[in-house]
mmCIF file of the N, C-alpha and C atoms, coordinates in Angstrom:
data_MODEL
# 
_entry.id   MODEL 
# 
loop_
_atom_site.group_PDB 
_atom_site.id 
_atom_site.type_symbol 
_atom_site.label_atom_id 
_atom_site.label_alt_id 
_atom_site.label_comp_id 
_atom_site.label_asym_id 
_atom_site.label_entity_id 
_atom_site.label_seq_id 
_atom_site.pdbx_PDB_ins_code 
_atom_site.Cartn_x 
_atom_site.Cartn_y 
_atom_site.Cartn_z 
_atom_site.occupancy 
_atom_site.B_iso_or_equiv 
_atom_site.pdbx_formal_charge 
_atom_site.auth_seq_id 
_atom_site.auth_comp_id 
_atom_site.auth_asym_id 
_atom_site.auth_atom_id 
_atom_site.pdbx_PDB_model_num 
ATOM 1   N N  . UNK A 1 1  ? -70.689 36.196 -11.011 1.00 0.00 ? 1  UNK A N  1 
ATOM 2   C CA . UNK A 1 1  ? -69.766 35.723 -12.026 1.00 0.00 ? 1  UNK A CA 1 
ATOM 3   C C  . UNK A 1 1  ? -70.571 35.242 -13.229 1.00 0.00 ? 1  UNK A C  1 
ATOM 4   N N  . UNK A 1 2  ? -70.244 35.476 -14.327 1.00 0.00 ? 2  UNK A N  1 
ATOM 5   C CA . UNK A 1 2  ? -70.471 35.256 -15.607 1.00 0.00 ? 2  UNK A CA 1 
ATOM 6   C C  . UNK A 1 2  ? -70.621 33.711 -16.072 1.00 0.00 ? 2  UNK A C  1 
ATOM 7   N N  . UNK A 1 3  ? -71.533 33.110 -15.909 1.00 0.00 ? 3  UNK A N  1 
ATOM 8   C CA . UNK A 1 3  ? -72.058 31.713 -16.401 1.00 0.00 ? 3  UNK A CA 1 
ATOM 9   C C  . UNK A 1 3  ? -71.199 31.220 -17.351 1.00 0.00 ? 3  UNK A C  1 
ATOM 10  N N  . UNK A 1 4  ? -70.350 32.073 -18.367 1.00 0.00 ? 4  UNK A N  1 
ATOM 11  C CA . UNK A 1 4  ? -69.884 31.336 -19.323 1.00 0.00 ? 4  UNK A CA 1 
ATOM 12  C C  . UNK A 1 4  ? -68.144 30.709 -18.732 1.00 0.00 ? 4  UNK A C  1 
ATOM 13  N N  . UNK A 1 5  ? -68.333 31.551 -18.054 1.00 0.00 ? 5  UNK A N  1 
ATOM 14  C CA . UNK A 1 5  ? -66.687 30.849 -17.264 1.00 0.00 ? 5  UNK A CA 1 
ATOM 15  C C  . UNK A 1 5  ? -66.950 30.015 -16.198 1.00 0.00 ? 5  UNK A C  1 
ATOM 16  N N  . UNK A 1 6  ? -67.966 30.089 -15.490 1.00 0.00 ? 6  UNK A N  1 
ATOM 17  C CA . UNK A 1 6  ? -68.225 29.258 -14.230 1.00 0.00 ? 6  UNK A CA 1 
ATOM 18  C C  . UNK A 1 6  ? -68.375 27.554 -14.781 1.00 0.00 ? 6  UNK A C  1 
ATOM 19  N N  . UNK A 1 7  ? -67.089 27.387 -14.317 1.00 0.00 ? 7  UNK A N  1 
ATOM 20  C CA . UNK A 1 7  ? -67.104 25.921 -14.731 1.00 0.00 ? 7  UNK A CA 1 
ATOM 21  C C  . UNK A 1 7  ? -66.545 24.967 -13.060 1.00 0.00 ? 7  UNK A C  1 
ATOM 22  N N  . UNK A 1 8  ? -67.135 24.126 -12.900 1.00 0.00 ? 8  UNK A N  1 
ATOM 23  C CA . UNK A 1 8  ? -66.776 23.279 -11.560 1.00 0.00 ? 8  UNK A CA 1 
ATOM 24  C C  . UNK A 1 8  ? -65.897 22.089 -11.862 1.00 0.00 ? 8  UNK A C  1 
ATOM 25  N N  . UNK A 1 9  ? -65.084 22.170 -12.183 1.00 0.00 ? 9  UNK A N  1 
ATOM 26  C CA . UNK A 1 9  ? -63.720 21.588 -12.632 1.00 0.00 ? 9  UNK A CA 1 
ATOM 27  C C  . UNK A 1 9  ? -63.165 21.009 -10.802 1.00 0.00 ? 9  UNK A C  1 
ATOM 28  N N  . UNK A 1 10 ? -62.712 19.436 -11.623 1.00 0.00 ? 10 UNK A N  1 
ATOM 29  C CA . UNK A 1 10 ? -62.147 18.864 -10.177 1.00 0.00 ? 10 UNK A CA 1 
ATOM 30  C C  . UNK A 1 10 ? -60.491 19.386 -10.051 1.00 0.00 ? 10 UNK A C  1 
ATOM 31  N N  . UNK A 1 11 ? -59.863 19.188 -8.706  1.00 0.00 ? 11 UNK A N  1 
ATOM 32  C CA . UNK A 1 11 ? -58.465 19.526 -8.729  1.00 0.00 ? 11 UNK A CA 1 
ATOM 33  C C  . UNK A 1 11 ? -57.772 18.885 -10.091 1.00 0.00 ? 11 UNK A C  1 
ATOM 34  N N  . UNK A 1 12 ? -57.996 17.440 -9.925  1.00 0.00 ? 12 UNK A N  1 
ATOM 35  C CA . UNK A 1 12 ? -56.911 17.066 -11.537 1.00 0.00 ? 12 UNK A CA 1 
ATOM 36  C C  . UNK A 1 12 ? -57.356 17.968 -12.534 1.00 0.00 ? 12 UNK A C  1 
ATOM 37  N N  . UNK A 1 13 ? -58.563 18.258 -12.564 1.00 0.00 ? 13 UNK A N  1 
ATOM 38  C CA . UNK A 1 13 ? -58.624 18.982 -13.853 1.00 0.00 ? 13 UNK A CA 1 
ATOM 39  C C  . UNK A 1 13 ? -57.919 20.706 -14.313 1.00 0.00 ? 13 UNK A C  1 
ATOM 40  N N  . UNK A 1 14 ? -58.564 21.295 -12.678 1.00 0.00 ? 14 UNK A N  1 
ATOM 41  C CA . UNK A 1 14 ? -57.674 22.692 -12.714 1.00 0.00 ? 14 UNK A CA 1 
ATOM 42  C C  . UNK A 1 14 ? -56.048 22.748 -13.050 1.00 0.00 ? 14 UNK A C  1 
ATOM 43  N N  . UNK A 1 15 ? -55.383 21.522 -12.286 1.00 0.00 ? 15 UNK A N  1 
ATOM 44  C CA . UNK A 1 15 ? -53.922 21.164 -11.794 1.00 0.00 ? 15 UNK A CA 1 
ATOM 45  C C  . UNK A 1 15 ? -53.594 20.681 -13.563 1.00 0.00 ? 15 UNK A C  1 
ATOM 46  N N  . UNK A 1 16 ? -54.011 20.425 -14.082 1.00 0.00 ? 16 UNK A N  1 
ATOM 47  C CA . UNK A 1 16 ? -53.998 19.961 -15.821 1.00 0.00 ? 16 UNK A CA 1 
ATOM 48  C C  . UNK A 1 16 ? -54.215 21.098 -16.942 1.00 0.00 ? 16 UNK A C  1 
ATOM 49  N N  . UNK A 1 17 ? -55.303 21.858 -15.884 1.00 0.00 ? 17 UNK A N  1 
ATOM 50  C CA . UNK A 1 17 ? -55.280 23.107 -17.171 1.00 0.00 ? 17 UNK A CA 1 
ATOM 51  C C  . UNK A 1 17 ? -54.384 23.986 -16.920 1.00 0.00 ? 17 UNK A C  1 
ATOM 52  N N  . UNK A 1 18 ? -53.954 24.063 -15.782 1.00 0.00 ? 18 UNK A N  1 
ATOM 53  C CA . UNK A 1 18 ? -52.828 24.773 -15.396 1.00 0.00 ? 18 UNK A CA 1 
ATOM 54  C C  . UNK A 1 18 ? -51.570 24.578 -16.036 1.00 0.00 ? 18 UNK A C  1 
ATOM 55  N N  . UNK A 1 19 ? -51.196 23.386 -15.922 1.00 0.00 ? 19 UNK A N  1 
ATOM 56  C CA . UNK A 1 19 ? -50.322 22.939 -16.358 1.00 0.00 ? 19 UNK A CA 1 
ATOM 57  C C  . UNK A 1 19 ? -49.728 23.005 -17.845 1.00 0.00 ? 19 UNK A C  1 
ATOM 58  N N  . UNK A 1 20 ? -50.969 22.693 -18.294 1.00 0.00 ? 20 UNK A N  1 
ATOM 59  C CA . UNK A 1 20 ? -51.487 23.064 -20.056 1.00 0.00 ? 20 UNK A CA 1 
ATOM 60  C C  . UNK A 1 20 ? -50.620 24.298 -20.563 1.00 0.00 ? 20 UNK A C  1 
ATOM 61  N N  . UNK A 1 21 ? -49.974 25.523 -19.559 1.00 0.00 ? 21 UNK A N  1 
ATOM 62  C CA . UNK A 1 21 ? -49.482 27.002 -20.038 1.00 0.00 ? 21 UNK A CA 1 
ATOM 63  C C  . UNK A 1 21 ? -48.165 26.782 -20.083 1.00 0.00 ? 21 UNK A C  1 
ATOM 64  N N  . UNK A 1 22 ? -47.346 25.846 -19.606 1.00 0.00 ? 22 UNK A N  1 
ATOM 65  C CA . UNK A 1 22 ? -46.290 25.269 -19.673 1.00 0.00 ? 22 UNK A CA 1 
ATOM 66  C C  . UNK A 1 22 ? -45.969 24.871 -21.009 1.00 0.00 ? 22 UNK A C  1 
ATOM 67  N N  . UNK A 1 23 ? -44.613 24.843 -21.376 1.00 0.00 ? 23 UNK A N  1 
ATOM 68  C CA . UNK A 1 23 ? -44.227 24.318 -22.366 1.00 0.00 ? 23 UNK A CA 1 
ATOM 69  C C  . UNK A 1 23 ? -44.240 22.916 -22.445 1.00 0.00 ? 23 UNK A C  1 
ATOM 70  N N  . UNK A 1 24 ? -44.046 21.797 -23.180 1.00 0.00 ? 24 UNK A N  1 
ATOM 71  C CA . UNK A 1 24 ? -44.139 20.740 -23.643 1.00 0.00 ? 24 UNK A CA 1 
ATOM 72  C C  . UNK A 1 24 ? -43.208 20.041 -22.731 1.00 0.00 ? 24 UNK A C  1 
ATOM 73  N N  . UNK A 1 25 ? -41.707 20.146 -22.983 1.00 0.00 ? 25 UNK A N  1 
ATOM 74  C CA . UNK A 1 25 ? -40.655 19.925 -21.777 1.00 0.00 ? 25 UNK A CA 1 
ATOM 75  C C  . UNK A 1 25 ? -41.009 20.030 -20.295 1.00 0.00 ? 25 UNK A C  1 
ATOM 76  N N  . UNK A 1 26 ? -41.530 21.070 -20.067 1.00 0.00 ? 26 UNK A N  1 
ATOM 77  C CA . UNK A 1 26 ? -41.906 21.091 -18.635 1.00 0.00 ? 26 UNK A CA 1 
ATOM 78  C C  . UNK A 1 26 ? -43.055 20.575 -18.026 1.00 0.00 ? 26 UNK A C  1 
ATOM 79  N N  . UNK A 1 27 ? -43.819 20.228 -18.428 1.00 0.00 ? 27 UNK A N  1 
ATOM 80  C CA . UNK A 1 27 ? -45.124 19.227 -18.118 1.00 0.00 ? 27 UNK A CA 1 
ATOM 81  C C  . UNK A 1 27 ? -45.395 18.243 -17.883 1.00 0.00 ? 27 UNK A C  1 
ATOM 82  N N  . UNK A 1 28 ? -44.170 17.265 -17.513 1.00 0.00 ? 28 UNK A N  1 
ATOM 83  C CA . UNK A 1 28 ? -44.310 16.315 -17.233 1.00 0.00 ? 28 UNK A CA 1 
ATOM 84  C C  . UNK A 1 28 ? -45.772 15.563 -17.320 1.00 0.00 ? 28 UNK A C  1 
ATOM 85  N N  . UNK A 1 29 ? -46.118 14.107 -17.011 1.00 0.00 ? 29 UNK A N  1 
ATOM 86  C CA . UNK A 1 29 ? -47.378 13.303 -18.088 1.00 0.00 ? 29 UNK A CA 1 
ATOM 87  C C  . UNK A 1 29 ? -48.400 14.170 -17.188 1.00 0.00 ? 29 UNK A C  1 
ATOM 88  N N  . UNK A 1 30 ? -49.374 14.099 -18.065 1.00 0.00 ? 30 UNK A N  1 
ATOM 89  C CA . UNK A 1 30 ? -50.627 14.339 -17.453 1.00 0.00 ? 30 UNK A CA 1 
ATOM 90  C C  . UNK A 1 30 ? -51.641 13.386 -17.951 1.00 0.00 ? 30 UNK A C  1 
ATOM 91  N N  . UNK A 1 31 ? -52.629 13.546 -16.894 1.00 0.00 ? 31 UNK A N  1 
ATOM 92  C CA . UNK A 1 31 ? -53.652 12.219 -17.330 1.00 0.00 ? 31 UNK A CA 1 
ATOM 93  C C  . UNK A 1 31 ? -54.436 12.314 -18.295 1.00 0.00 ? 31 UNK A C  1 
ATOM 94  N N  . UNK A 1 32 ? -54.193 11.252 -19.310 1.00 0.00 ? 32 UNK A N  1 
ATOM 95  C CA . UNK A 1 32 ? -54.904 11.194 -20.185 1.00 0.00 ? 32 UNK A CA 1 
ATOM 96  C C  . UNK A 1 32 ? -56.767 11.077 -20.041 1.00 0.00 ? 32 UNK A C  1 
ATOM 97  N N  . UNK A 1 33 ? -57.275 10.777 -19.263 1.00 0.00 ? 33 UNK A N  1 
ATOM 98  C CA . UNK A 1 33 ? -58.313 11.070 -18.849 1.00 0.00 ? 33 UNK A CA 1 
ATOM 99  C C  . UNK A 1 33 ? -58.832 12.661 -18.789 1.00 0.00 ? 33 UNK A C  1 
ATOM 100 N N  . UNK A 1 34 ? -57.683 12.969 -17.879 1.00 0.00 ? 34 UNK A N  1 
ATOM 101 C CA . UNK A 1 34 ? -58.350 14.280 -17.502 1.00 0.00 ? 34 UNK A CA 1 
ATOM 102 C C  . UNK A 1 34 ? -58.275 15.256 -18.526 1.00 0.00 ? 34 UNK A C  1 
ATOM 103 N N  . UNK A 1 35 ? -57.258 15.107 -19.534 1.00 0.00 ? 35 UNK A N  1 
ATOM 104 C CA . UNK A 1 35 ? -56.746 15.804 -20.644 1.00 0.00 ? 35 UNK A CA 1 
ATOM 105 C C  . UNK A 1 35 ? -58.024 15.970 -21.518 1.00 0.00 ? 35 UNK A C  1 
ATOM 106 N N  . UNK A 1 36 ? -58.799 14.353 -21.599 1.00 0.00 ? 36 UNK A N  1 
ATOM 107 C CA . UNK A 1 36 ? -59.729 14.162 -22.399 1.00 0.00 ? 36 UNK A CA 1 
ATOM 108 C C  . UNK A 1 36 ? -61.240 14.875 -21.974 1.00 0.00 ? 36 UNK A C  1 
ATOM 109 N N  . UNK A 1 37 ? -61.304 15.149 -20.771 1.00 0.00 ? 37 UNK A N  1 
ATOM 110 C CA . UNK A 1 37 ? -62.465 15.982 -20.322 1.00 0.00 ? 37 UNK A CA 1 
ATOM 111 C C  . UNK A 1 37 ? -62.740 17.107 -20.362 1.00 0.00 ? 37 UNK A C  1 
ATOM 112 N N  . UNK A 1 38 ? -61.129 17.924 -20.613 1.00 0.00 ? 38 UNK A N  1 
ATOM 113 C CA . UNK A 1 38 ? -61.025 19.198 -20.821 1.00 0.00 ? 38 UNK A CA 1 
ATOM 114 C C  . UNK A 1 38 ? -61.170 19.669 -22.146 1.00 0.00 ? 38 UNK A C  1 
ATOM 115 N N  . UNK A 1 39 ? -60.870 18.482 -22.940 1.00 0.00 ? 39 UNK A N  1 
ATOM 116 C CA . UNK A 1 39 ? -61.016 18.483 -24.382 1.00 0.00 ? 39 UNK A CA 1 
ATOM 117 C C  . UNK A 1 39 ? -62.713 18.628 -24.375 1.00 0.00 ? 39 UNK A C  1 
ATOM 118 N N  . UNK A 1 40 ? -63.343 17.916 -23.915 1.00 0.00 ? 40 UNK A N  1 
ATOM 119 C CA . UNK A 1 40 ? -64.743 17.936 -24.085 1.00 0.00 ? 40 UNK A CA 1 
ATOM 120 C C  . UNK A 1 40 ? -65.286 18.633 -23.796 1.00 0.00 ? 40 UNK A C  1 
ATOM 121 N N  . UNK A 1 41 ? -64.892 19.739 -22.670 1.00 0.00 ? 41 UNK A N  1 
ATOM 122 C CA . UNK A 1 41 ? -65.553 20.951 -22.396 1.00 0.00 ? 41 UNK A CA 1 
ATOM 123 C C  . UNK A 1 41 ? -64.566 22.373 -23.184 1.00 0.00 ? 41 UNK A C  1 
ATOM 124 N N  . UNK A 1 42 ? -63.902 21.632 -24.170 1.00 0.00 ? 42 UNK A N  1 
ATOM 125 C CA . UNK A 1 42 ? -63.719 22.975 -25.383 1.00 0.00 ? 42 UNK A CA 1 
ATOM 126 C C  . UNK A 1 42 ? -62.676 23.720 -24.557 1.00 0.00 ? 42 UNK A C  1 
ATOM 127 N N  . UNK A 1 43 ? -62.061 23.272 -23.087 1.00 0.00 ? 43 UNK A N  1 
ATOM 128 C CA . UNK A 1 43 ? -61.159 23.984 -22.678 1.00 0.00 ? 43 UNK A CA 1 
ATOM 129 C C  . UNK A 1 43 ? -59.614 23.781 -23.192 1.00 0.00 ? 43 UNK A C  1 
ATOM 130 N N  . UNK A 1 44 ? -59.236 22.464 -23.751 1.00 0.00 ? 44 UNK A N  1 
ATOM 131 C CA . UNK A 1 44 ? -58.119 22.262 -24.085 1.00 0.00 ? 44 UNK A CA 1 
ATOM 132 C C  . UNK A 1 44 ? -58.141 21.346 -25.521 1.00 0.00 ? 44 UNK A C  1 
ATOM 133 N N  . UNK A 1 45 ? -57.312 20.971 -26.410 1.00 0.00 ? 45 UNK A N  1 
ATOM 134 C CA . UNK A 1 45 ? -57.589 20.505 -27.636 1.00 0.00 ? 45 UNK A CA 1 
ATOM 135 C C  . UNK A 1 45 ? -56.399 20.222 -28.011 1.00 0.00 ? 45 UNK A C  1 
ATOM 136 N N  . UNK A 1 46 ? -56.645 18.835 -29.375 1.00 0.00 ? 46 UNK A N  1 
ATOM 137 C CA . UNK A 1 46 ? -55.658 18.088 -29.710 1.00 0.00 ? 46 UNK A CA 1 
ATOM 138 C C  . UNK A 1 46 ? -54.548 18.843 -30.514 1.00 0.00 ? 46 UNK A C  1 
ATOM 139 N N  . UNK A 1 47 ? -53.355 18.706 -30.219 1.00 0.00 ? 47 UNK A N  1 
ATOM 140 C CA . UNK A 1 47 ? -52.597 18.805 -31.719 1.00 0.00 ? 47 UNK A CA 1 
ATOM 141 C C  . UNK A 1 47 ? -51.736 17.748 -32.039 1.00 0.00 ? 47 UNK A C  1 
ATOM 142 N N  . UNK A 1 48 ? -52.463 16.747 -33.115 1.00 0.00 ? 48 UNK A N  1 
ATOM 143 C CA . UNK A 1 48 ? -51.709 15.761 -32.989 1.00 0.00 ? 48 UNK A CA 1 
ATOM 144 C C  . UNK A 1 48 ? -51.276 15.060 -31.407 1.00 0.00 ? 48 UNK A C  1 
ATOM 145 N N  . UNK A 1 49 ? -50.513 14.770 -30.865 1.00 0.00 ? 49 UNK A N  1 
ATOM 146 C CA . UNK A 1 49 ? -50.239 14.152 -29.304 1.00 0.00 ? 49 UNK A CA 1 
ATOM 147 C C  . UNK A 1 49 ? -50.100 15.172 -28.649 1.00 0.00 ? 49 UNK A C  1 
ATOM 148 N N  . UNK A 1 50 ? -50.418 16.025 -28.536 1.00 0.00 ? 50 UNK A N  1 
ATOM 149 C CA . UNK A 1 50 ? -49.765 17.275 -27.797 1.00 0.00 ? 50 UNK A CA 1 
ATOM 150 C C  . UNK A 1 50 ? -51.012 18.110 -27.843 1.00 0.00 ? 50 UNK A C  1 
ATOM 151 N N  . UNK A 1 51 ? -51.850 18.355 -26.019 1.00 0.00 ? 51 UNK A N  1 
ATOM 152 C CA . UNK A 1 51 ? -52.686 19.240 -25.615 1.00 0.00 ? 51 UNK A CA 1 
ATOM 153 C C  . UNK A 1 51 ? -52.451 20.476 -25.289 1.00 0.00 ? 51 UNK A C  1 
ATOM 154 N N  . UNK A 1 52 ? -53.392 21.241 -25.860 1.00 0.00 ? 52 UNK A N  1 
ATOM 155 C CA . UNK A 1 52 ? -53.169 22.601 -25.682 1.00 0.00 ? 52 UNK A CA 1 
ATOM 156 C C  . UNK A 1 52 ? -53.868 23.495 -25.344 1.00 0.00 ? 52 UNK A C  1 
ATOM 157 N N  . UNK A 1 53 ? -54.304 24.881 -24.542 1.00 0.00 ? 53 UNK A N  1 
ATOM 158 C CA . UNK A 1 53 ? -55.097 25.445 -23.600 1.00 0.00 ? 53 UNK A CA 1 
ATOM 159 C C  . UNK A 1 53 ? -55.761 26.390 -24.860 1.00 0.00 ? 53 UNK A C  1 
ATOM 160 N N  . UNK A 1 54 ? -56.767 25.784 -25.519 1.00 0.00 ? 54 UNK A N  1 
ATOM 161 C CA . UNK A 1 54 ? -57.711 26.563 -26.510 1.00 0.00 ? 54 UNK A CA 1 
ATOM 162 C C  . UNK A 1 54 ? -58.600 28.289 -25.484 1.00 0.00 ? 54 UNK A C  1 
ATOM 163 N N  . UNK A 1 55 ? -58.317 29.012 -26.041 1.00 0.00 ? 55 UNK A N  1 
ATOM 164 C CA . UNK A 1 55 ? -58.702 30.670 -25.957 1.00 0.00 ? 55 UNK A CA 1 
ATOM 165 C C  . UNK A 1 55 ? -59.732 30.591 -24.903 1.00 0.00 ? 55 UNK A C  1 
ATOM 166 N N  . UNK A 1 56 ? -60.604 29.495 -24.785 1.00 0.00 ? 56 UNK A N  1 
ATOM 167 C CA . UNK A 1 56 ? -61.675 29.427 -23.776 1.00 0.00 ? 56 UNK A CA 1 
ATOM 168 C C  . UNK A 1 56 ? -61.024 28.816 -22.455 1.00 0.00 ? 56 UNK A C  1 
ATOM 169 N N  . UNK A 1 57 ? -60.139 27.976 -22.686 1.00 0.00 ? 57 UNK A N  1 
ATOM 170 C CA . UNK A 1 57 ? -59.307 27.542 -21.480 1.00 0.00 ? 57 UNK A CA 1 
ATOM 171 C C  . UNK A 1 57 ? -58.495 29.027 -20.834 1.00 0.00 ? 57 UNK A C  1 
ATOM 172 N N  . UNK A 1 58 ? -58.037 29.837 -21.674 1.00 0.00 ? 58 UNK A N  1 
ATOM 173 C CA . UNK A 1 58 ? -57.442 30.591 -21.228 1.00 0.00 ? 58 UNK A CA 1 
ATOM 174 C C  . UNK A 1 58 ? -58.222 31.389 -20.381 1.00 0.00 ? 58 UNK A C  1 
ATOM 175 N N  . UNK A 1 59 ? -59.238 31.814 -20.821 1.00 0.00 ? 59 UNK A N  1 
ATOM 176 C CA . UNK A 1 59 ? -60.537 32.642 -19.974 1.00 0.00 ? 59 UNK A CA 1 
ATOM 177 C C  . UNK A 1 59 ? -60.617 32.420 -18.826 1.00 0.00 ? 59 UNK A C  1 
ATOM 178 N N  . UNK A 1 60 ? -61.086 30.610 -19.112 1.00 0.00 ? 60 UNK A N  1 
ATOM 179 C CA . UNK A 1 60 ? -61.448 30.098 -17.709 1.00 0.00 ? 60 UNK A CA 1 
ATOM 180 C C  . UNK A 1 60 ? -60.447 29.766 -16.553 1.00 0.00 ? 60 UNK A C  1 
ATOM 181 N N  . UNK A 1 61 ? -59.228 30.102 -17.395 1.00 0.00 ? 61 UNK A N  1 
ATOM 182 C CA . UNK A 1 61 ? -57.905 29.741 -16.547 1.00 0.00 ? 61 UNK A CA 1 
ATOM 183 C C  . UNK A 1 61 ? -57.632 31.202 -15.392 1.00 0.00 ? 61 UNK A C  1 
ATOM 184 N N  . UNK A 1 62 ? -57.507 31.839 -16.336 1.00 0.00 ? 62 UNK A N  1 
ATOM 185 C CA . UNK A 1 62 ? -57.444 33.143 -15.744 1.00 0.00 ? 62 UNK A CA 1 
ATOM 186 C C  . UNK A 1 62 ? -58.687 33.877 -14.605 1.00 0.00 ? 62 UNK A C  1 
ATOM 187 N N  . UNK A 1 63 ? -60.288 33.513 -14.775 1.00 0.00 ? 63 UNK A N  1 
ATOM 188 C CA . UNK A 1 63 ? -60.715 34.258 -14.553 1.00 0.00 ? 63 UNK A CA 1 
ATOM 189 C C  . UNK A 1 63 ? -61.082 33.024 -13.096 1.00 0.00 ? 63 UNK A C  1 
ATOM 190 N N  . UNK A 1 64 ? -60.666 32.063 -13.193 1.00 0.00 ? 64 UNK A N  1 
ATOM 191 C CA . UNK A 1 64 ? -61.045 31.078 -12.338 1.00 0.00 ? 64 UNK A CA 1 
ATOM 192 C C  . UNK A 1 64 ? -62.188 29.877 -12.025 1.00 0.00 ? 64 UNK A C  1 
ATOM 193 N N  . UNK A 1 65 ? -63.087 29.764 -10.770 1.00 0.00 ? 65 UNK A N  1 
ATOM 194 C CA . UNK A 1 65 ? -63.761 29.203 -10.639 1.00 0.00 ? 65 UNK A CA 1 
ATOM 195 C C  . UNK A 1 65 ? -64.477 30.047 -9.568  1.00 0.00 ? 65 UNK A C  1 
ATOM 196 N N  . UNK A 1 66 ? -66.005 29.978 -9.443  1.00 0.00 ? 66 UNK A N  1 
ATOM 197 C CA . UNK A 1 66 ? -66.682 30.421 -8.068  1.00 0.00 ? 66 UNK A CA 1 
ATOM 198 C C  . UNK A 1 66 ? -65.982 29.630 -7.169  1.00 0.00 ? 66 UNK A C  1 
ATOM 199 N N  . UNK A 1 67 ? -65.899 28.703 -6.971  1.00 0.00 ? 67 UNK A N  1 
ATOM 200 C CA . UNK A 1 67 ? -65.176 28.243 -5.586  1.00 0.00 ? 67 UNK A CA 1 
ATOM 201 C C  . UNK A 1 67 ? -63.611 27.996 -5.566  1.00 0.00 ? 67 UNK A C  1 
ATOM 202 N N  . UNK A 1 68 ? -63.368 28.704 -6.192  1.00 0.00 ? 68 UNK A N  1 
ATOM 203 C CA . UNK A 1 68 ? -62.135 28.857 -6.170  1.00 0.00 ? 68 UNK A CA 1 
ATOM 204 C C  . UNK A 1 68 ? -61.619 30.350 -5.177  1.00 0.00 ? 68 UNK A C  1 
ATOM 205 N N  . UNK A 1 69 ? -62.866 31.146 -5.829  1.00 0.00 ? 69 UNK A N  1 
ATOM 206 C CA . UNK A 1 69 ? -63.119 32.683 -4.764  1.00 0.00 ? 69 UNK A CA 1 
ATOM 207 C C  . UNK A 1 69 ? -63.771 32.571 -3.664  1.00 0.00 ? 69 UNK A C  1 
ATOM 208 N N  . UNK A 1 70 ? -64.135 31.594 -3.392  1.00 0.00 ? 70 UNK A N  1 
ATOM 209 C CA . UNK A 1 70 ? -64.774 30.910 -2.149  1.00 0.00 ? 70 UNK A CA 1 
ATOM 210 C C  . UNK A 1 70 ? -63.946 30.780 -1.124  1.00 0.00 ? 70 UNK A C  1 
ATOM 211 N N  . UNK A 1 71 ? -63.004 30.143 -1.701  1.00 0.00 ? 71 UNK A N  1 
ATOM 212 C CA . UNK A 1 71 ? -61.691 29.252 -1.089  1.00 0.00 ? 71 UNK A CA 1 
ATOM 213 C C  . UNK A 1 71 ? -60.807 30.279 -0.383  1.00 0.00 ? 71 UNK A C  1 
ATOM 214 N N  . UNK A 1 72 ? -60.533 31.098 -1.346  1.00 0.00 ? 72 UNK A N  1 
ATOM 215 C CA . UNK A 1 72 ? -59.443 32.558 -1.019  1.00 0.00 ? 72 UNK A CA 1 
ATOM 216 C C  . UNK A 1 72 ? -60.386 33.633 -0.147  1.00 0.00 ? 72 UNK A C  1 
ATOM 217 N N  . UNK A 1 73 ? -61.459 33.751 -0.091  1.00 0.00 ? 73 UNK A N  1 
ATOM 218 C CA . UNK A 1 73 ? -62.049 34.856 0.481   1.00 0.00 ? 73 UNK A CA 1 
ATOM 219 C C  . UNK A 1 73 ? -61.739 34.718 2.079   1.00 0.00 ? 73 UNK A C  1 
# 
């Protein structure tokens, strides 16, 4: 797997970026913590109060985690 997606993201964090593809209404709170870590690794970003799954989140959303293929194998 490609280094630039291999990211080791904890459950809140996957369960947050996930969540992130949801509309605004349906997302009930998410942690502001975890929101803020994803922000820092360029996976998710501010708009005004409202987080959102920036093009690299999407990558990494989609293409997963190594142990995530770990898990399923």
């Amino acid at each position: 797997m490609s280094c630039e997606f291999d990211y080791d993201l904890t459950a809140d964090q996957w369960e947050a970026l996930k969540a992130l593809r949801l509309p605004a209404a349906k997302r009930g709170n998410l942690r502001r913590f975890v929101v803020e870590q994803l922000t820092g690794l360029e996976l998710a970003a501010m708009h005004g109060d409202l987080a959102v799954l920036t093009p690299l989140g999407r990558k990494v959303l989609i293409r997963g985690s190594s142990s995530l293929w770990d898990v399923a194998a």
